[in-house]
C-alpha positions as a Markdown table, in Angstrom:
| # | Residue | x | y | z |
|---|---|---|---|---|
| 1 | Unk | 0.0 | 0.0 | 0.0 |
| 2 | Unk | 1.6 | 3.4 | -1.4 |
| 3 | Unk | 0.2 | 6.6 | 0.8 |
| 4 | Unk | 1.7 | 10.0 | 0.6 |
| 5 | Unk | 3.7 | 10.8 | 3.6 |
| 6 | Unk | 1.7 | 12.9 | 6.6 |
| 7 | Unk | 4.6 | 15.9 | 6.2 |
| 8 | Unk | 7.0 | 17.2 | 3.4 |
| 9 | Unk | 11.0 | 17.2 | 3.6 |
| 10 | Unk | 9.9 | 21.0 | 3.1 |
| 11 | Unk | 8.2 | 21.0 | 6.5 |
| 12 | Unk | 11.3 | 19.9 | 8.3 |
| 13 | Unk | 13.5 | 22.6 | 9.9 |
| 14 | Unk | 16.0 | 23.9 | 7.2 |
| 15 | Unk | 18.7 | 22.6 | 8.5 |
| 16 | Unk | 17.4 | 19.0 | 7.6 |
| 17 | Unk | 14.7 | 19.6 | 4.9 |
| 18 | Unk | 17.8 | 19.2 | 1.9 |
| 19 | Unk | 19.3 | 16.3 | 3.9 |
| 20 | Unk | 19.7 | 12.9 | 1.7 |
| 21 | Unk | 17.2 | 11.0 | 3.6 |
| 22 | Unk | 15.0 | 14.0 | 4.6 |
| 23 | Unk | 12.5 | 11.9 | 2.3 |
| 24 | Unk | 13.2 | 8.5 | 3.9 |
| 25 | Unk | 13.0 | 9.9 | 7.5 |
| 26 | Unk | 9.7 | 11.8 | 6.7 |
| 27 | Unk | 8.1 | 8.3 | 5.3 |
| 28 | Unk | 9.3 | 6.2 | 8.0 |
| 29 | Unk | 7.4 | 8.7 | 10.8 |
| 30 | Unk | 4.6 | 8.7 | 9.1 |
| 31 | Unk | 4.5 | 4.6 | 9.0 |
| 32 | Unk | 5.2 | 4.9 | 12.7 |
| 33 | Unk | 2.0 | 7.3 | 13.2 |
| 34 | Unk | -0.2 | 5.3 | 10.8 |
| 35 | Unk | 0.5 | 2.0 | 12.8 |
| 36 | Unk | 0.0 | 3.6 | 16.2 |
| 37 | Unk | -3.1 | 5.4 | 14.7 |
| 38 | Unk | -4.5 | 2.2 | 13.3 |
| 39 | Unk | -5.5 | 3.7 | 10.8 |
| 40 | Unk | -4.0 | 5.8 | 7.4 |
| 41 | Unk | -5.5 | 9.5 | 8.7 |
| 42 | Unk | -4.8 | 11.2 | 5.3 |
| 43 | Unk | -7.2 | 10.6 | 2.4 |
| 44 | Unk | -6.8 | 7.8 | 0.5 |
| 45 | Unk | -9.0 | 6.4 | -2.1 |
| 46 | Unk | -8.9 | 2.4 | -2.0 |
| 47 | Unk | -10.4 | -0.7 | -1.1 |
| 48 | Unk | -10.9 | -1.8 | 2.8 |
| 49 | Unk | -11.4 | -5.3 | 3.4 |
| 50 | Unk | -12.6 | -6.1 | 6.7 |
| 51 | Unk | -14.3 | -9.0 | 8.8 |
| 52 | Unk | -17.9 | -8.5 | 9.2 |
| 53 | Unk | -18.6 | -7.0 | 12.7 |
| 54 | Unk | -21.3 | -8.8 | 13.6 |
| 55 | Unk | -23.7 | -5.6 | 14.5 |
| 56 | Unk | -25.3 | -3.1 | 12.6 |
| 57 | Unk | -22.3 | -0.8 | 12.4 |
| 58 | Unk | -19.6 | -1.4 | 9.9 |
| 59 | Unk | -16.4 | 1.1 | 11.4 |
| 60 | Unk | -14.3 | 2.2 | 9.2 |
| 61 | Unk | -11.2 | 4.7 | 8.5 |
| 62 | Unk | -13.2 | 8.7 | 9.3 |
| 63 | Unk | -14.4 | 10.4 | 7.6 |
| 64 | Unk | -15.6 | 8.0 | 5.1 |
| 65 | Unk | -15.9 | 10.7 | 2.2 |
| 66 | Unk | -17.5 | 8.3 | -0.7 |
| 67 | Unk | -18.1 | 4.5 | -1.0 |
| 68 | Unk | -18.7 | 3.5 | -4.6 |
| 69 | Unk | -19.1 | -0.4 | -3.6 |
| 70 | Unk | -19.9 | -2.9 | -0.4 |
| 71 | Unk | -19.6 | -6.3 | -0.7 |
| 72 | Unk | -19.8 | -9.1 | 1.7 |
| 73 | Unk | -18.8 | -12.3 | 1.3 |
| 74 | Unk | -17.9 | -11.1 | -2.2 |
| 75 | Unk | -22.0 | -10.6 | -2.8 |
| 76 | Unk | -22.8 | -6.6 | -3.6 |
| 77 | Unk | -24.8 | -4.7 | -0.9 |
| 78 | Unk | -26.9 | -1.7 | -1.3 |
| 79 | Unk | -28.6 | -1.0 | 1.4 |
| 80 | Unk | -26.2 | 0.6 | 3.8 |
| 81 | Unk | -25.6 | 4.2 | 5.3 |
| 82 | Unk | -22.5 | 6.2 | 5.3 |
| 83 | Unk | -22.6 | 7.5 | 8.8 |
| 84 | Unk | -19.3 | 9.1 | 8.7 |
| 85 | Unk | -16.9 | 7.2 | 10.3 |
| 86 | Unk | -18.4 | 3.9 | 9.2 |
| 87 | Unk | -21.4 | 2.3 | 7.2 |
| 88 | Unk | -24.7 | 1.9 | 8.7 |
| 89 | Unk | -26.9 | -1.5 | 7.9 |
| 90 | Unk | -30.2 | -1.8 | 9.8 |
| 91 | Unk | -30.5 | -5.8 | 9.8 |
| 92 | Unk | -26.5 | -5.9 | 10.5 |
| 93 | Unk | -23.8 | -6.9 | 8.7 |
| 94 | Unk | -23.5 | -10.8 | 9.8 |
| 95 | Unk | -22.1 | -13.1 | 12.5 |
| 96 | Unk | -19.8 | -15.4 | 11.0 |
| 97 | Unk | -16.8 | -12.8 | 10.4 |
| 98 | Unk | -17.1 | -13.3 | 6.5 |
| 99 | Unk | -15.5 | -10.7 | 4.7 |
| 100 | Unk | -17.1 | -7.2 | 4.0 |
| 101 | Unk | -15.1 | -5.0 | 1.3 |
| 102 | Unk | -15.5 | -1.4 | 0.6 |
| 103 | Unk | -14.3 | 0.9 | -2.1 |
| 104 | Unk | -14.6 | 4.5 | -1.5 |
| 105 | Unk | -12.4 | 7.7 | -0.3 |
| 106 | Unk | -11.5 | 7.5 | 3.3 |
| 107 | Unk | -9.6 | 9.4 | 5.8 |
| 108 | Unk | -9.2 | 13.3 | 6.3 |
| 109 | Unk | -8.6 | 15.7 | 3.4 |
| 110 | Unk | -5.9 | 17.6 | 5.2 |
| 111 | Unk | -3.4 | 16.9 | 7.7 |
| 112 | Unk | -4.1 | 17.7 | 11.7 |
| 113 | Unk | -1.4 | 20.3 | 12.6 |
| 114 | Unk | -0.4 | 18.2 | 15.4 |
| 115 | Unk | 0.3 | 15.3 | 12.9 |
| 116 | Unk | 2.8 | 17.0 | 10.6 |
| 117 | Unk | 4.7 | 18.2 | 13.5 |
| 118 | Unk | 4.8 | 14.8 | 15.3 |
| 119 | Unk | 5.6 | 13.4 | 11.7 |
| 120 | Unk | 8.4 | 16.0 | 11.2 |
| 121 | Unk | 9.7 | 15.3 | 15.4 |
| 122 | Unk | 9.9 | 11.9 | 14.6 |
| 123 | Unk | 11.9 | 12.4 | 11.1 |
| 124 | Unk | 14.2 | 14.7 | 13.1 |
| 125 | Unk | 15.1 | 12.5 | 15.8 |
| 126 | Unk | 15.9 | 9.9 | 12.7 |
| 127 | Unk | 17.9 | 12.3 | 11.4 |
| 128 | Unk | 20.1 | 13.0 | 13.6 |
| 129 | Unk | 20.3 | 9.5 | 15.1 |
| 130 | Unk | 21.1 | 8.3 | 11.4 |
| 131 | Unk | 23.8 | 11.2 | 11.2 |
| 132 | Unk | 25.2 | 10.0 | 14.7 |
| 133 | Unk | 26.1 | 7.0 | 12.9 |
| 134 | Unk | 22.8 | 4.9 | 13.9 |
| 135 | Unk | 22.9 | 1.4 | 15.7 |
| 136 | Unk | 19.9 | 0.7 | 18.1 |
| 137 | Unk | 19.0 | 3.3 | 21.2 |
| 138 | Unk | 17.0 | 0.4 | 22.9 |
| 139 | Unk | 15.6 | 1.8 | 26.1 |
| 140 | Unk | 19.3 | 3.7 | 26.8 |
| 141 | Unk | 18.1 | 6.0 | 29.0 |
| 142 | Unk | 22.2 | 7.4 | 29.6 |
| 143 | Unk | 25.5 | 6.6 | 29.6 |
| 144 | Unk | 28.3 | 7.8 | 32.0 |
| 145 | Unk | 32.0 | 7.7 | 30.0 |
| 146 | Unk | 33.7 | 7.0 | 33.3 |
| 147 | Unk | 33.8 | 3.2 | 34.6 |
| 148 | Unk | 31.4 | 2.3 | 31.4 |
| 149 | Unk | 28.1 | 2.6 | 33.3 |
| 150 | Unk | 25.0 | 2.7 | 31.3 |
| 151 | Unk | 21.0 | 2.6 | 32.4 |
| 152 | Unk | 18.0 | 1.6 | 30.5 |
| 153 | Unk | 14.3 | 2.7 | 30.7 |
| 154 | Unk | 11.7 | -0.7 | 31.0 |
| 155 | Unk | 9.6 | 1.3 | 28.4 |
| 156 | Unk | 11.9 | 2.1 | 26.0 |
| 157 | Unk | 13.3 | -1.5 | 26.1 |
| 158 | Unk | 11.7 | -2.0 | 22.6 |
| 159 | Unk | 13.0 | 0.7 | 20.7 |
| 160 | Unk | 15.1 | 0.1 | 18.4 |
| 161 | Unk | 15.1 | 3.4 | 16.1 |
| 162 | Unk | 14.6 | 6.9 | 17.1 |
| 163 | Unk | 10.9 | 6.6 | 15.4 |
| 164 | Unk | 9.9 | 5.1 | 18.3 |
| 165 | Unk | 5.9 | 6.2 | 19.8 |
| 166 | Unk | 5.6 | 5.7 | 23.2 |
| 167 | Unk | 2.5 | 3.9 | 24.5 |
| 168 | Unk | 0.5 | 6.7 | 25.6 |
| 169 | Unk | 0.7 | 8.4 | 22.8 |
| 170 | Unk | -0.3 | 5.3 | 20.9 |
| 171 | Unk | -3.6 | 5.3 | 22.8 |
| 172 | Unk | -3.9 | 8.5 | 22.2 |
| 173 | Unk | -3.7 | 8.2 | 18.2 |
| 174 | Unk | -5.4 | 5.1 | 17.9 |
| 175 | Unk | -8.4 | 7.2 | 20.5 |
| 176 | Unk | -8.1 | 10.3 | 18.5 |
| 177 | Unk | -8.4 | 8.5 | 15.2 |
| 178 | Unk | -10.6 | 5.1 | 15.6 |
| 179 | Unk | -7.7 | 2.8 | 15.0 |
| 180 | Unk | -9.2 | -1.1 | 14.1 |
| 181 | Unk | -7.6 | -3.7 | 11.7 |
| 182 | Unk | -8.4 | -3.1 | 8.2 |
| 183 | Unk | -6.2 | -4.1 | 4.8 |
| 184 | Unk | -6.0 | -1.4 | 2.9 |
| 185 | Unk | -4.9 | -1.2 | -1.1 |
| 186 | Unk | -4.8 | 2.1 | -2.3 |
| 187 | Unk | -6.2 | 2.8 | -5.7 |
């Protein structure tokens, strides 16, 4: 799945928005954000396959902008609602977790704020790691040159790139955003 990146090299601070991997930084954060997030966030048109939820909401990626088809089980359906931030189907969408697909424009138009500066934090902090020569930074919380000592942070523990999110701010992106398990092929 190809989406365009939540920020631009161009939104990075100038000392880092003509770097090499400005590019490769930016698309990296925004991979981190969209997997925390659960979700894309920016508009994408595409196809969402999903299992059937088993009530008569269908959630999906919000906004949900246009659906041009719904099928379940691979059998077209028609009488659904867009309500937004998911399809609406009064006598439900089945029990058995068969697969519903939708094609339509998802996600938001433009960019929160927030997001492209999270995005462009994140591609910094690769940035500069990547200039510092790289290697992993899992959970070093700091390092004293004298008698080798070093401590680590039990959160951290997984990290092992600079484009790390920690959990609260996952919850808080896949809250914000209505994260859920979709797969998503852009079109």
């Amino acid at each position: 799945m190809t989406l365009a990146p939540l920020a631009e090299p161009t939104d990075l601070p100038a000392a880092w928005s003509s770097h090499t991997d400005a590019q490769k930084a930016i698309n990296a954060a925004s991979t981190s954000i969209r997997d925390a997030a659960g979700v894309p966030i920016s508009a994408f048109t595409g196809t969402i396959t999903t299992d059937a939820p088993g009530g008569v909401k269908l959630s999906l990626p919000a906004p949900v902008r246009d659906v041009t088809a719904v099928t379940l089980d691979g059998t077209p359906v028609t009488d659904w609602r867009n309500i937004g931030d998911g399809l609406w189907r009064r006598h439900g969408w089945g029990h058995d977790h068969a697969p519903i697909t939708v094609t339509g424009t998802f996600g938001l138009p433009t960019v929160p704020a927030d997001i492209i500066q999270l995005c462009v934090d994140l591609a910094v902090a690769w940035l500069q790691h990547q200039t510092a020569g790289g290697g992993s930074v899992a959970g070093l919380k700091s390092v004293n040159i004298d008698d080798a000592s070093e401590s680590y942070t039990d959160e951290a523990a997984g990290q092992i790139t600079p484009v790390f999110i920690p959990e609260i701010t996952r919850n808080w992106l896949s809250a914000r955003f209505g994260g859920g398990a979709y797969v998503v092929e852009t079109l």
